[in-house]
N, C-alpha and C positions, 0 to 999 in steps of 0.2 A: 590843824593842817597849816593854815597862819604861820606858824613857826617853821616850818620844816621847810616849805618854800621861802620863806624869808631867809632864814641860814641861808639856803639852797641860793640863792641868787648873792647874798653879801658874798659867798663862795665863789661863785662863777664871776663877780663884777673884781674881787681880787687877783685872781686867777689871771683873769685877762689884763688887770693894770701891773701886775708882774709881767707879764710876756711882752706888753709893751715898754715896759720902762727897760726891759733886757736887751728889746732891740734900738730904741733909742741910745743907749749907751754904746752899740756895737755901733750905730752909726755914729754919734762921735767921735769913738776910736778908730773910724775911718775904715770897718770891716766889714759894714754892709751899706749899701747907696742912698746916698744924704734922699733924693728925690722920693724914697717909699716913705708911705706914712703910717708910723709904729702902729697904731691901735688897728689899722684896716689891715695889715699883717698878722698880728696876736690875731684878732679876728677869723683871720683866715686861716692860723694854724691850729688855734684851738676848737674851730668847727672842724675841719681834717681831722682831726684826735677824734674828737667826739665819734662823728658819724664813723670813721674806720674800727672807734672799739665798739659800736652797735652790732657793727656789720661783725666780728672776731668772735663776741655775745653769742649771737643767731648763730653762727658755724656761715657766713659766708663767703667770709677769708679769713687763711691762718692770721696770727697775730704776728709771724713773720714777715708776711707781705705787709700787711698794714705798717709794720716795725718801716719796713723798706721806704715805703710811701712818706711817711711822716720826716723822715730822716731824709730827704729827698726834698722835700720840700721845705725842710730848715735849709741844705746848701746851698739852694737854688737862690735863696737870702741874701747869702756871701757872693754870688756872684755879680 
């Protein structure tokens, strides 16, 4: 069991230091606001991921809405 949650977390701690190094770069390239801070963003979009494809799982929203939600909450980045 050891293993699988060990993968399981190197997974999820890469996951999220990609999401943040993506938006640290978009904020140096001056396309998302220097004042947000990369990791508590990745944070906050790959928890929105997560819990909206639980909710898609269960049937208790399409995967369309959620699609909407998540995309929605990347531009709101750029703004």
């Amino acid at each position: 069991m050891d293993g699988i949650v060990g993968r399981r977390n190197v997974l999820y701690a890469d996951f999220h230091r990609q999401m943040a190094d993506l938006i640290a770069r978009d904020q140096q390239a001056g396309h998302i606001p220097a004042a947000l801070d990369p990791h508590a963003a990745a944070l906050a979009l790959v928890a929105l991921a997560e819990g909206l494809a639980a909710y898609v799982l269960t049937g208790v929203t399409p995967a369309s809405t959620a699609c909407q939600q998540v995309l929605a909450a990347v531009a709101d980045l750029y703004r």
